[in-house]
N, C-alpha and C positions, 0 to 999 in steps of 0.2 A: 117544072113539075107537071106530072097531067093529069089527066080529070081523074083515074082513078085512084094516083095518092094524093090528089086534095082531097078526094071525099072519104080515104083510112085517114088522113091527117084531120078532119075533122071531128071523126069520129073518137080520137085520141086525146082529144082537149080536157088540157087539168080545168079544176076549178077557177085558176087564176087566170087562164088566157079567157073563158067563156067572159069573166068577168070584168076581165077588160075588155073584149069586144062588143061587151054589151054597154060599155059606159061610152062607147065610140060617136051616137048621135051628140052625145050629151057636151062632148070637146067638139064636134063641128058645131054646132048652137055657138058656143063662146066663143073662139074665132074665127067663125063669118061676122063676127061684127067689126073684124079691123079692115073688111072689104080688101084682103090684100093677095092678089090672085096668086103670086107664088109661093105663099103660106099653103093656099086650098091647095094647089098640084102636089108639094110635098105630104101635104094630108092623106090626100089621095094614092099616091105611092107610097105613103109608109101603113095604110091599112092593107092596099092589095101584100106588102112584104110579111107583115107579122099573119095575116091569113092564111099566106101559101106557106109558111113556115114555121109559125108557131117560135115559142121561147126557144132556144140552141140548148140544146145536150150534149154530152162528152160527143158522140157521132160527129156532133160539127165540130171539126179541125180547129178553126180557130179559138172552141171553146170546149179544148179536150182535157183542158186541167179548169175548168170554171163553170159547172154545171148549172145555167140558170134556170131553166126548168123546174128545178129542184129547187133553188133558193128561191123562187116566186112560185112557191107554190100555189100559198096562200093572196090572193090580192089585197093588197091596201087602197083605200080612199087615194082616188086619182088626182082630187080638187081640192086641195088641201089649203084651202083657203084662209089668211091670215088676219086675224079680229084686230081692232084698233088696241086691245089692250095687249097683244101679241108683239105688233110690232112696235109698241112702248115699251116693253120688258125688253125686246132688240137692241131697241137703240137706245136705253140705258145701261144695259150691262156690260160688264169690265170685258173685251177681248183676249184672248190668250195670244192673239198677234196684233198686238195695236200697232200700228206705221207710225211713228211720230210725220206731222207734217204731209201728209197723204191726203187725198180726194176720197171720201170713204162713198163705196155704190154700196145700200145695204138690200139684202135680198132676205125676205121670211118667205120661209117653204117654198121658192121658186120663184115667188114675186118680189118685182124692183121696187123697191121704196125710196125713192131717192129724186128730187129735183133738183138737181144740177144747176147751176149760170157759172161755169165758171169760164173763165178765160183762156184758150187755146184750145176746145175741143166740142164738138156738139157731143149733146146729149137726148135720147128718148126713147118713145116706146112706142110698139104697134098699136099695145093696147089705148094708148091714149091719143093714138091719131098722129103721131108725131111725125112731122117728114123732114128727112135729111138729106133731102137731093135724091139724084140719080145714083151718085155710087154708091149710096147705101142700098136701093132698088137694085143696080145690078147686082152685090153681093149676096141679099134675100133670094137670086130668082137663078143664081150661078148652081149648074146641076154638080152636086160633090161627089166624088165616088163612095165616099162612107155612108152617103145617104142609105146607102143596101145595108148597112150595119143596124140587126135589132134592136139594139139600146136604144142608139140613136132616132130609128122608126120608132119606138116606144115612148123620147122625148118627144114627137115631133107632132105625135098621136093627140100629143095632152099636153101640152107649154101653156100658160096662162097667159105666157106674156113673151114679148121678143125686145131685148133692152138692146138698142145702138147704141154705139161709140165710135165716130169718126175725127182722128186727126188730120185736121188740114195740111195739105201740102207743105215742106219747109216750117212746119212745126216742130222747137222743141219742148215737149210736155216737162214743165217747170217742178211741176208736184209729182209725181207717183199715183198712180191709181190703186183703189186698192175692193176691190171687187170680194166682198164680207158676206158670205153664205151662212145664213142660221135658220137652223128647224127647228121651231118648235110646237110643243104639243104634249098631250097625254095619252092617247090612242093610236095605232100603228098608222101611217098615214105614207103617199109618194107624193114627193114634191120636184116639176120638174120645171126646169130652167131652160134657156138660150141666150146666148150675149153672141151677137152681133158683132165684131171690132175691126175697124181698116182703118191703120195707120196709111196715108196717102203718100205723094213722096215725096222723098226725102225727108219724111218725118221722122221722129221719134220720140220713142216715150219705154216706162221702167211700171209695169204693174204685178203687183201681189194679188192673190189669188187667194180665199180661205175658206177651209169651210169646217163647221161646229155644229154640237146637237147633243141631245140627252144623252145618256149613258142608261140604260137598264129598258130602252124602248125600241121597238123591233120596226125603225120608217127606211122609206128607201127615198134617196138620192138620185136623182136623174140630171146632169146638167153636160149641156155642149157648149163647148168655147168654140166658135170659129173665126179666124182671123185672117184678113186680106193685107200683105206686104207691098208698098208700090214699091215702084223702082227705086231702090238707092233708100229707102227703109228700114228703122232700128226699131228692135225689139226687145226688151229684157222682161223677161216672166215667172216669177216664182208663184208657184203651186203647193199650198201645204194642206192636205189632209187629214183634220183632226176631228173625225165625225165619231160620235158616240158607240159603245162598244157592241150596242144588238145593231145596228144598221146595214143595212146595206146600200155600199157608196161606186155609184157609176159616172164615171165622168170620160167622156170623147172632147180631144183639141186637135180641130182640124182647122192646120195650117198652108194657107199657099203666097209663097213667095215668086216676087216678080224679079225683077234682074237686080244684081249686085243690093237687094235685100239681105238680111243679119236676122237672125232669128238666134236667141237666146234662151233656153227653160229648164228649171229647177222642179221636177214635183217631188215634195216628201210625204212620203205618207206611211202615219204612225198611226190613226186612228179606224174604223169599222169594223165589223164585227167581219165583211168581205166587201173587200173592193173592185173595181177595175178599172184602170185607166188605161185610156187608147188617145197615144199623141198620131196623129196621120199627119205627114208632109209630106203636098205637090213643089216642086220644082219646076215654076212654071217659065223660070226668066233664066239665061245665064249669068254665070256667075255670083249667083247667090250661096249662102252662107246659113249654115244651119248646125247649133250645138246643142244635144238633148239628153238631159241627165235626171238621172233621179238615185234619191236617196230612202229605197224605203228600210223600216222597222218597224219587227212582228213580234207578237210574245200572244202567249194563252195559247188558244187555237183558234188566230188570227189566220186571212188568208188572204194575201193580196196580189192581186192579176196586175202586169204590163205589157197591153198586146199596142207596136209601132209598128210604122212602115213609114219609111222612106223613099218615095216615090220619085225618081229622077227622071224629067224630060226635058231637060233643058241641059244643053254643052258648059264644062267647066264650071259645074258649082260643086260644093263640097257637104256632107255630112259628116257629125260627132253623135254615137251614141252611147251616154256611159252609166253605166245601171250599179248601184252597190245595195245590196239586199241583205241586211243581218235580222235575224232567225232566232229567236229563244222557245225554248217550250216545248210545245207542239205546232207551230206555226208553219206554215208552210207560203212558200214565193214560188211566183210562175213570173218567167220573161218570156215572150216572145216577140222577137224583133225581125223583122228584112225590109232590103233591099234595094227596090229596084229600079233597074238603069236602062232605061228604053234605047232602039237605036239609035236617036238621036243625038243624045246624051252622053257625048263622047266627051275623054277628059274630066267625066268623073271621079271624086275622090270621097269615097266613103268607107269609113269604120265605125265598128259596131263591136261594143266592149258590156257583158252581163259578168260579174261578181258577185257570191254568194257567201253569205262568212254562216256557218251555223257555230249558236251557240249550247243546244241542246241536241241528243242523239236522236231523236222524237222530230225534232226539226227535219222539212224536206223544201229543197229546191230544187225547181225543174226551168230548164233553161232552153230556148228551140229559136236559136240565131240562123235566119237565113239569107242569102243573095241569091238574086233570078235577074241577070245582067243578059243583055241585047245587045251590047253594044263592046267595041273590040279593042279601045284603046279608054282604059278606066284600072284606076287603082284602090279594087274595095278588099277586104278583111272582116272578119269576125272572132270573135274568141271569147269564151263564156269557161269559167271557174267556178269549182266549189270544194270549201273548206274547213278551219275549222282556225281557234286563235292560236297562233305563232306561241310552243309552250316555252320557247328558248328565253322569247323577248316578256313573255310571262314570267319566268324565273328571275328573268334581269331586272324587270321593274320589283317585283316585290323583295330579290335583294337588296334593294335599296328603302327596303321598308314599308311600301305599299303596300296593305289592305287588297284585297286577290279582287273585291268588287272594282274598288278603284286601278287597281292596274289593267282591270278588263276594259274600263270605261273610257281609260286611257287608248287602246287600241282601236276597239269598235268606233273612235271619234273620228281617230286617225283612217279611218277605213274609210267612213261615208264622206269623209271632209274632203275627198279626192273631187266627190260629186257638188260640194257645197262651196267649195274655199273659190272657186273659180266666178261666182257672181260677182260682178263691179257693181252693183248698187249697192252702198254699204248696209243702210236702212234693211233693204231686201235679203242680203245675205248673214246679217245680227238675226232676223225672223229666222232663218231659214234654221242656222244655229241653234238658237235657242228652242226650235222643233223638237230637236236630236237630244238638249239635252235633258229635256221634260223628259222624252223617253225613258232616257237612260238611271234616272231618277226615279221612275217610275218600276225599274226593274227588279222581281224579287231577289 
């Protein structure tokens, strides 16, 4: 950009960028106190990026069906700081995804609340000084390429706190983690997260992901997962979505896998008022392995973003990406997915699979599958549908006497179950279910 559209770009700032760049001293004060040098440089790289760029509007490509500009218009409290009686309301109330059996990390408004001892995995935080070795250090200080991603510069601007999770090498995680996001509050407020996590190798481990919040209160959600695969590394991840209906919910999982790594995830997402989820995967090893699936569901004038990429540089690994999006109302679904296969990265195998079921004529889904391959001996694909419910197999269930809700309920199960049935962690995949059928019970 050059000098003279930074200084029209500055001169163009809504209220809510001025206002977060005015609260920008006040997030260096709080972590400069973890003294943790590649926190400051990403600091420092995520203000020059939201500076020279400001919030994305339809003009940016990647955010041509997600106009954030417009939803942050207004800014919310950055420091959304959580009172003793806050995170007691937390951590006594009932879950809509309790894990039976699970290692529960609980997080209010962005901060970790949780002291951990458990057996086969470190546990800590920037904020409290905690050190985990070296390869937690090198994973904090590894330049990502979504770091250029505004959300992410917006997390990165204002995190309170930065929670690790390291499994040790030839670790198998006996429990399930189960990573419990709640906001709460009365006033509009952003609460933004990071979790740290490197499964080492040949580990493995099976974590849930959640996240919860008011209904009828207008907070934003900021939270990055990033996670480090060693070699020969198991992964299994479910992500469910169930953030109150005025919110706005951002969440980036940026993933890189190292050789014949396994990489597993589930996101469903049924609740915010607008979402966006960004999985990113580097391929950084051969012969790793990568399946990413989601199942969302929208109703009202719901609006839910999933912008991936699949980044191959590494010979003979494989990607799965499989999206089922059903649509009631006036609701509207964006997919955009690609990619890409560097020179190097020969013997490539990747497909890329967006489905869209509308159940209202008011419903819109917009789907923008692409490949940008480099390399000359690779087998990728893409294909992206949209539709409406089968009235054949509608007629056939309610001649047998079903209720037209229940025989829709019947379908739309059958639809997203494509994207759910395939989790091995039973625990994890009961959650994932029982998502879908809150929804669906939910449905006028």
């Amino acid at each position: 950009m050059s000098i003279a559209q930074t200084a029209d770009r500055a001169t163009m700032r809504t209220a809510a960028e001025e206002a977060i760049l005015a609260r920008l001293p006040d997030a260096k004060a709080r972590q400069n106190h973890w003294g943790n040098p590649a926190i400051a440089k990403q600091r420092d790289e995520a203000r020059a990026i939201l500076t020279a760029q400001g919030l994305p509007t339809r003009r940016v490509e990647d955010w041509k069906y997600t106009d954030l500009r417009t939803l942050m218009r207004e800014a919310s409290e950055p420091f959304a700081d959580a009172t003793r009686e806050m995170v007691a309301e937390a951590e006594k109330a009932e879950s809509a995804y309790k894990l039976a059996g699970a290692t529960r990390v609980l997080f209010v408004n962005g901060r970790c609340f949780a002291t951990l001892k458990e057996d086969g995995f470190a546990f800590g935080s920037l904020a409290n000084n905690d050190d985990l070795g070296p390869r937690m250090q090198e994973a904090l200080s590894r330049r990502r390429d979504h770091a250029n991603n505004v959300a992410v510069a917006l997390n990165t601007l204002f995190i309170g706190d930065v929670t690790l999770i390291r499994i040790p090498a030839r670790t198998a995680l006996e429990k399930p983690l189960h990573l419990d996001f709640r906001n709460v509050g009365s006033q509009p407020f952003a609460a933004n997260a990071r979790v740290q996590i490197v499964v080492e190798e040949g580990a493995s481990a099976a974590i849930l992901e959640t996240h919860q919040g008011p209904n009828g209160l207008a907070y934003q959600s900021n939270v990055v997962v990033e996670i480090d695969l060693g070699a020969g590394a198991r992964l299994e991840h479910v992500r469910i979505d169930g953030s109150g209906d005025k919110a706005l919910s951002l969440s980036t999982q940026g993933t890189r896998l190292d050789r014949d790594a396994q990489f597993d995830s589930l996101s469903v997402v049924t609740g915010a008022a607008v979402s966006r989820h960004q999985p990113f995967l580097t391929f950084a090893g051969p012969h790793a392995n990568a399946n990413i699936r989601g199942a969302i569901m929208q109703k009202g004038r719901q609006h839910a973003d999933c912008t991936l990429i699949a980044d191959h540089r590494a010979p003979n690994c494989t990607s799965r990406e499989t999206f089922k999006t059903v649509l009631d109302d006036e609701a509207r679904g964006v997919f955009q997915g690609k990619i890409v296969v560097a020179q190097a990265a020969q013997k490539t195998d990747g497909k890329m699979a967006a489905h869209a079921l509308l159940l209202s004529e008011d419903a819109e889904a917009n789907s923008k599958p692409e490949l940008e391959i480099f390399a000359d001996d690779v087998v990728c694909g893409h294909g992206a549908t949209v539709g409406a419910l089968d009235k054949t197999l509608l007629f056939y269930l309610r001649a047998r006497g079903l209720p037209e809700k229940e025989a829709q309920a019947l379908l739309i199960e059958a639809f997203v179950g494509e994207a759910i049935e395939p989790v091995v962690h039973d625990g994890l995949r009961d959650i994932a279910v029982a998502a879908a059928h809150r929804w669906l019970a939910t449905r006028g």
